[in-house]
ZAMARGU-4260 file (C-alpha; in steps of 0.2 Angstrom, whole numbers, plus 5000, padded with zeros to 4 digits):
<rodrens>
0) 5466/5489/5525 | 5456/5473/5518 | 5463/5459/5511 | 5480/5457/5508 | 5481/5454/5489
5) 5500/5457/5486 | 5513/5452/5498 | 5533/5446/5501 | 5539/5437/5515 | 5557/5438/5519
10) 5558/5443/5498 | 5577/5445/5493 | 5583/5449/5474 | 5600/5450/5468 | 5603/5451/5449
15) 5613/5439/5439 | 5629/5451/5434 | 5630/5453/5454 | 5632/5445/5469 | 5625/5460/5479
20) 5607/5458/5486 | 5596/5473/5477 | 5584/5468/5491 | 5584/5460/5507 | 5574/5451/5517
25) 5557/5461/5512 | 5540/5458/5522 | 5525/5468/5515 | 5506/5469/5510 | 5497/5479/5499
30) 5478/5478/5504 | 5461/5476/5491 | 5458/5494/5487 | 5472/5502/5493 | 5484/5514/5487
35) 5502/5512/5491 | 5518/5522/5487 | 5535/5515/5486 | 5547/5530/5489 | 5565/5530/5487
40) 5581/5537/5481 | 5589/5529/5465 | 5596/5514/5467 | 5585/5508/5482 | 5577/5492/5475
45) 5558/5501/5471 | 5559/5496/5452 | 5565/5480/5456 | 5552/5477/5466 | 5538/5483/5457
50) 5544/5471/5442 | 5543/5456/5455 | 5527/5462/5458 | 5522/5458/5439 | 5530/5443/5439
55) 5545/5452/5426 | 5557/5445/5439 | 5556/5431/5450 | 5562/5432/5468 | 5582/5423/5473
60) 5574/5420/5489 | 5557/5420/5498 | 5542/5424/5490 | 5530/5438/5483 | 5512/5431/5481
65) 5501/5439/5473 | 5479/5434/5473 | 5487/5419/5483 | 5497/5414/5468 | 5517/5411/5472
70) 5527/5418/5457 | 5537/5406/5459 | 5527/5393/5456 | 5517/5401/5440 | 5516/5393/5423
75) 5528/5400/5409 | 5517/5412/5400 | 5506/5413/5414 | 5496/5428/5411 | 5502/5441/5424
80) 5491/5456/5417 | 5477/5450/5421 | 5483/5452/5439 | 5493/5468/5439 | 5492/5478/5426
85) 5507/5490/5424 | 5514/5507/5417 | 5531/5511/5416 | 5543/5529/5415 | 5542/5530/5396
90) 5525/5527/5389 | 5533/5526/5371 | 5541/5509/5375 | 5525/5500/5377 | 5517/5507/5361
95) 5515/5493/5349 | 5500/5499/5339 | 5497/5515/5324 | 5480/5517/5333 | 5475/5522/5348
100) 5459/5510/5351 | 5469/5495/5344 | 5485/5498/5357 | 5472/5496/5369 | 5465/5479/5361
105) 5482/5473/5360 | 5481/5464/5378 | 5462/5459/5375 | 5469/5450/5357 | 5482/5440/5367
110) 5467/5433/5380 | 5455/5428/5365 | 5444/5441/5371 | 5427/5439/5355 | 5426/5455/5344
115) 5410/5462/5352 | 5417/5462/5371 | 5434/5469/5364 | 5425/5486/5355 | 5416/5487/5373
120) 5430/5486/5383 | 5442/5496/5374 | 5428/5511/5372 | 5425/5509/5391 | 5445/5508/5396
125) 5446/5525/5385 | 5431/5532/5393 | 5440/5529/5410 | 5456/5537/5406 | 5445/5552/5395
130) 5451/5548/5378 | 5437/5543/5369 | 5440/5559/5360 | 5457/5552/5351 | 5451/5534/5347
135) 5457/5536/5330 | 5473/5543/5334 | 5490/5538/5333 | 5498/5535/5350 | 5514/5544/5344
140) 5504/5558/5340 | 5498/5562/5358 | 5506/5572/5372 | 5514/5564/5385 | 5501/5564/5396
145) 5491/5557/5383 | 5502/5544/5381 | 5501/5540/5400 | 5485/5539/5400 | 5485/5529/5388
150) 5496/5518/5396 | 5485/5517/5409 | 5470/5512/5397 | 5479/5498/5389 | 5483/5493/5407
155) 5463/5492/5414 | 5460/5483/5398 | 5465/5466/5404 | 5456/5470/5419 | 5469/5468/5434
160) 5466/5469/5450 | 5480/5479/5454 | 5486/5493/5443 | 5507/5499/5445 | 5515/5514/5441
165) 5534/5513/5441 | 5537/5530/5439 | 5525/5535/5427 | 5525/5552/5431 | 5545/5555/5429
170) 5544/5563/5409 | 5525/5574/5413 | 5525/5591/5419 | 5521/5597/5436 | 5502/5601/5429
175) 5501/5584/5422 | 5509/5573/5434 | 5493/5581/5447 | 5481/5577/5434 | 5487/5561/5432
180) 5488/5557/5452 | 5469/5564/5452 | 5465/5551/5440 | 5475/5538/5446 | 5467/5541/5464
185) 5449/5541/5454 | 5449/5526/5446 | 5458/5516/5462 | 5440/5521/5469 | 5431/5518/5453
190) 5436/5504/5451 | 5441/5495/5469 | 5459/5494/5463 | 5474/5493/5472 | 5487/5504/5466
195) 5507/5505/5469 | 5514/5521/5465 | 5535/5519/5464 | 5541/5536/5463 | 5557/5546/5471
200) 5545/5562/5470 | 5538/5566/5488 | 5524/5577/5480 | 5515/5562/5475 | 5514/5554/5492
205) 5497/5565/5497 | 5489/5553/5483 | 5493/5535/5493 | 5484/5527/5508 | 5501/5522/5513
210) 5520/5527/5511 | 5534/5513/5511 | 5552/5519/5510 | 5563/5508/5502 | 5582/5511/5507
215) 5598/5502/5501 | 5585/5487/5498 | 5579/5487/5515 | 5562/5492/5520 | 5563/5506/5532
220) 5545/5515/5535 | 5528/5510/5532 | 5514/5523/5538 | 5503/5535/5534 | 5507/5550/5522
225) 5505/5561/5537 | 5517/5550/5548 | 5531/5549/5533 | 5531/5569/5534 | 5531/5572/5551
230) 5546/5561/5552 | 5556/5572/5544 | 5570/5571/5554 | 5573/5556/5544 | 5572/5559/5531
235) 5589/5564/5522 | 5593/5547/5530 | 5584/5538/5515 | 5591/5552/5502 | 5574/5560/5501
240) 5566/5578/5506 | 5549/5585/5512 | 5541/5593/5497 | 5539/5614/5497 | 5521/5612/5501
245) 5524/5601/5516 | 5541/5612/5523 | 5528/5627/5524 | 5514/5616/5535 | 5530/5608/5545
250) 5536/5625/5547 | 5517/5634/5552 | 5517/5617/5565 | 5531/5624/5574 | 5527/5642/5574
255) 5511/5636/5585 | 5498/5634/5571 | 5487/5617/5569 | 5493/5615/5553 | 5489/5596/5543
260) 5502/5585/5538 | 5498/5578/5520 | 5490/5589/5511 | 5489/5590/5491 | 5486/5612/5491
265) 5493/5627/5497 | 5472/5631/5497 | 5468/5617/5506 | 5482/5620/5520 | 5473/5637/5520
270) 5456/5633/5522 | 5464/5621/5536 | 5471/5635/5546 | 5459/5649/5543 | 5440/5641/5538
</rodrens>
């Protein structure tokens, strides 16, 4: 798994307007280069997390540390996107700019970042996410996978180390929520990020490393994508269910055929069970 680079121990969150714990008593990692997904129902505590993660929210108890840095202890204006860089559900919210290249400048203007490095980055952020085409576009003009990607562009810029999606596939298509996990899953390697992926949508799990499920703010499984499906007994324990693609290998396992857990195509499970 590498390095643990993002961690909690014994995190607990409960927000101001109530006394009830939104999380409790969390103990994780998120390894260099690996890709994680935080899976569960609404209300579970994944969005709380992931904004603890960039330092939006600060922990009521315990710790998250992220690079060996305590949130806790960070200086006020501390620059978090350096470390994680993150995308949210509605791409349109973090548009600030009438141009495409200069939304993704916006972060590298805040850091100082000299003219001649910013034009490099920003073209190679937007080669990265393939739109180098739509430069001199305007954001609000784009589709909304566009606009994730571009999301996602203005997130690299800063050059974190860890890049988070709290789900940023919610508004896209099915076609496009699969383009953008193939990217997603591409630049991760690319670019030896790690990636947290919060989403409720099982489908996206065959992306990730790792699965953790997130339940009433407890942490209740942490494995493989394989492992989270094969469990799937459990599963309408935590509010959630196996996606088609996955019923139909579960399905073929128990009929007798060596059918793989996990897999991201009805033409891989295919070429799985008859080569």
């Amino acid at each position: 798994m590498g390095n643990a680079v993002i961690s909690t121990h014994q995190l607990s969150f409960s927000y101001r307007s109530s006394p009830a714990l939104v999380l409790s008593d969390l103990n994780l990692t998120i390894g260099d280069g690996e890709i994680v997904a935080i899976l569960g129902a609404n209300g579970s505590g994944k969005s709380t997390l992931a904004r603890l993660f960039g330092g939006l929210l600060l922990p009521t108890s315990g710790r998250v540390q992220v690079d060996g840095m305590d949130t806790l202890a960070l200086p006020v204006g501390w620059a978090m996107h350096q470390h994680v860089g993150m995308v949210f559900q509605n791409p349109q919210n973090q548009i600030v700019s009438t141009v495409v290249q200069n939304e993704v400048a916006f972060s590298l203007e805040n850091l100082l970042v000299s003219s001649s490095v910013m034009q490099h980055r920003v073209q190679e952020c937007l080669e990265l996410v393939g739109l180098s085409h739509l430069a001199e576009a305007n954001p609000h003009e784009l589709s909304a996978g566009e606009q994730q990607r571009l999301a996602i562009a203005s997130a690299l810029a800063a050059s974190p180390r860890h890049l988070l999606l709290d789900e940023a596939t919610s508004l896209l298509d099915d076609q496009s929520r699969m383009d953008l996990m193939d990217s997603v899953q591409t630049l991760a390697h690319r670019l030896g990020l790690s990636v947290v992926l919060i989403t409720h949508r099982m489908d996206e799990v065959p992306a990730a490393d790792r699965v953790l499920v997130l339940s009433q703010g407890h942490l209740v499984f942490s494995g493989s994508p394989a492992d989270l499906f094969a469990a799937s007994e459990r599963l309408s324990d935590w509010n959630l269910r196996l996606p088609p693609l996955q019923e139909l290998a579960l399905g073929l396992r128990h009929a007798g055929l060596d059918a793989p857990l996990g897999l991201d195509s009805a033409s891989e499970l295919a070429e799985s069970i008859w080569p």
